[in-house]
C-alpha positions, 0 to 999 in steps of 0.5 A: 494504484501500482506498486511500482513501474517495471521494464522487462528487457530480453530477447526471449518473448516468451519469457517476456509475456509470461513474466510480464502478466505475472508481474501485473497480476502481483501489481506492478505496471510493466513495460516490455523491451526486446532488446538493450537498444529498445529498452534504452530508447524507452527508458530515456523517455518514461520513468520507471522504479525498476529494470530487470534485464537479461544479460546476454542479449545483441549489440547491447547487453545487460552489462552495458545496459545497467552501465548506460542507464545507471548514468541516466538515473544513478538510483534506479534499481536494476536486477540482471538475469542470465543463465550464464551464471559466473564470479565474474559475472556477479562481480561485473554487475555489483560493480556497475551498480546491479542491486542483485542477479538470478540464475536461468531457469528461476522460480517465480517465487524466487523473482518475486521475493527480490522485486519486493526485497528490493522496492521495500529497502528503496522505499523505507530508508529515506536518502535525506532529512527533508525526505523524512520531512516530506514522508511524516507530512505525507502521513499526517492525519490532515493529509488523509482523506476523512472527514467522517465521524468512523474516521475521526475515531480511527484518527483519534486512536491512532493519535492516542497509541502513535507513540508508544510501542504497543504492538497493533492489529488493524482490522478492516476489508480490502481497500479501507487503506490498513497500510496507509494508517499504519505508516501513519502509526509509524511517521506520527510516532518517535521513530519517524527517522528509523525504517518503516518495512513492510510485507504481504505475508500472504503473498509467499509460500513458508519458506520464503516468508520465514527467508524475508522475515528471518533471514538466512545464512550463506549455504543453508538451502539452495540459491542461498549464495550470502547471508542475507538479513531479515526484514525483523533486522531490516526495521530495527528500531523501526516498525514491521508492518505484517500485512494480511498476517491471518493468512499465514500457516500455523508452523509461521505463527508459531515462528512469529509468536516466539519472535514477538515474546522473546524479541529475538528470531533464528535466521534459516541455517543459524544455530544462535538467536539474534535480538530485534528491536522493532515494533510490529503492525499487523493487518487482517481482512479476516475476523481473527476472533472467529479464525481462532474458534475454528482453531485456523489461527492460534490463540496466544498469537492472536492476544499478542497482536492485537494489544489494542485493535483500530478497526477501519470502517468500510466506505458504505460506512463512511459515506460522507467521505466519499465526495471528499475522496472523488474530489481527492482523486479528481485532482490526482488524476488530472490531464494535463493540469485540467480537474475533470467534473462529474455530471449529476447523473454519475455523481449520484451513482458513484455516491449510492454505489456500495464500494465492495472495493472499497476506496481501492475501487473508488480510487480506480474508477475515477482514475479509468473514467478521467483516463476514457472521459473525451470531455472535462464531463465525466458522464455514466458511459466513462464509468467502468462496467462493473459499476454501471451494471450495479445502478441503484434504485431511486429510492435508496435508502442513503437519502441521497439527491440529484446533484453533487451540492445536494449530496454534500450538504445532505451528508454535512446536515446527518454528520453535524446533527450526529455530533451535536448529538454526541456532545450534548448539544455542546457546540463548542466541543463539536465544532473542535470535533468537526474541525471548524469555527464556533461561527461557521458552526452556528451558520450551518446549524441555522442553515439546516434548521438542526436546534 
């Protein structure tokens, strides 16, 4: 999954491949353009989240670039380069609809911060009621792929906090989905109509963390042309969701600590503090716990965050999940309006495998096997090497059979024996839990032979 889709617009190619793999390597998924008439060429054609252009080039400039396609999408983003930096300049682009421009030479931090600044501000605010409507169905609990037990907890713990405005730490590896609980925290809570921002506080050095989050003062460090409002400010009356928080040095925590105990922060450059009024999530892939005996993170910020901890399970954890989530993702990835199917052979791995990715890696690999699949089969060959070299033994002690159907109902006959077990032997309490009828709860007990 990208974070959004890029086109790159100079004359320079030596730039343009040099940014272009940057940009790729943070996640985004960028198309390059040689010119104004190349890139509007594209543009008319494929869809894009973003365009940064460089401002002097041939026939067709950055100007009328940004003029020409604003017309085409008035809501596309466009941030315009150029090293000939003036007023008029800036006025000229703001005036045709630019959301900002940088200076030749820049740092790459520089670019980064306003490519992000710029897709978190575009995502958070819905334009519309029936946008709000569409992002709190997106994230509520039935619309997230979990069936399993470990999520049916998570799910419950989410329900019970949702509304308050208790700050949250989400602990799970990489790819167990901490952003997608977290919107969830926010679009099942009372301020589904105010903004949900967030950041990889690990994706920037100190300076510009402390920048995005505080924000700054017109003048206070070089390239600091206006006064900018920080993230803390952008989410008020909202959530800030501090993402991989455990990355952070000790002089940005100590910064964090005093905002989230007094409610107020100091932008870069300003003498007076300002009040915020936002609920913070944090997320972590490392054990704070043990960040903290070593002294790699600091103790009172840690009790601060993590007023109550939702640990997601890692998918080996949650294999009953996982043919739920190849059927997710095999209809998501659809060519053409046709659902590709496993064979038996690769349903079997793709079960037995144990997912270090997580469902990240899952989602991937079943979108590059449906991408390489020459037929509506998806054999062992269209699945990506990494996975492929990983074959399991036979005997793996996940139990699992030969075919998708054997798969399935192994998992289903382990999960109901499981929460019957929890309940007492309460079929009524465990078919709520289940979220199935008492009836088709008696059918599968007698089919699998459980009581």
């Amino acid at each position: 999954m990208t974070l959004g889709r890029i086109l790159l617009v100079d004359d320079e190619k030596d730039l343009l491949e040099w940014l272009s793999v940057t940009l790729e390597q943070q996640g985004y998924e960028v198309t390059c353009a040689g010119s104004g008439e190349e890139a509007l060429e594209i543009f008319r054609r494929e869809p894009f989240d973003m365009v940064i252009s460089d401002i002097q080039m041939g026939a067709v400039s950055g100007i009328e670039l940004l003029r020409q396609i604003k017309d085409i999408n008035p809501e596309i983003i466009v941030l315009l380069v150029t090293a000939y930096a003036s007023v008029e300049t800036a006025v000229k682009a703001l005036r045709y609809g630019a959301y900002d421009y940088l200076e030749k030479p820049f740092k790459l931090d520089e670019i980064k911060v306003k490519i992000l600044r710029a897709f978190s501000q575009k995502r958070i605010f819905p334009e519309d009621k029936g946008q709000q409507k569409k992002l709190r169905d997106r994230y509520r609990f039935a619309n997230i792929v979990g069936k399993s037990e470990p999520m049916q907890e998570v799910f419950r713990m989410v329900d019970k906090v949702a509304k308050t405005s208790t700050t949250i730490l989400i602990q799970g590896e990489s790819g167990t989905g901490k952003e997608l609980i977290a919107k969830s925290l926010h679009y099942n809570s009372l301020k589904t109509d105010k903004p949900f921002v967030s950041i990889d506080c690990g994706a920037l050095p100190d300076e510009l963390l402390e920048s995005e989050l505080f924000g700054h003062v017109k003048g206070s460090f070089t390239g600091a042309i206006s006064t900018k409002q920080g993230l803390f400010e952008v989410a008020s009356g909202g959530t800030l969701f501090l993402d991989e928080i455990g990355e952070t040095s000790p002089a940005m925590q100590t910064k964090l600590l005093r905002a989230l105990q007094e409610k107020e922060i100091r932008p870069v450059g300003a003498t007076k503090q300002t009040k915020v009024d936002v609920r913070v999530v944090a997320a972590t892939n490392r054990n704070l716990e043990e960040e903290v005996c070593r002294e790699k993170f600091r103790k009172d910020l840690f009790y601060r965050i993590s007023v109550i901890t939702i640990r997601l399970p890692a998918l080996r954890e949650r294999r009953e999940d996982i043919p739920v989530l190849i059927n997710h993702f095999l209809k998501k990835y659809q060519l053409n309006g046709q659902v590709k199917r496993l064979a038996p052979e690769s349903a079997e791995h793709l079960f037995r495998y144990d997912w270090p990715g997580n469902i990240r890696e899952l989602e991937n690999a079943i979108e590059s096997a449906v991408a390489l699949s020459d037929t509506e089969i998806i054999t062992l060959d269209d699945l990506p090497l990494r996975i492929i070299s990983r074959m399991p033994e036979p005997d793996s002690p996940s139990g699992l059979d030969e075919s998708l159907k054997a798969s399935v109902e192994d998992f289903e006959s382990k999960l109901i024996s499981r929460v019957l077990k929890k309940t007492g032997g309460n079929k009524s309490e465990a078919a709520r839990m289940l979220k199935m009828t008492r009836r088709n709860l008696d059918y599968k007990i007698k089919r699998y032979n459980l009581l």
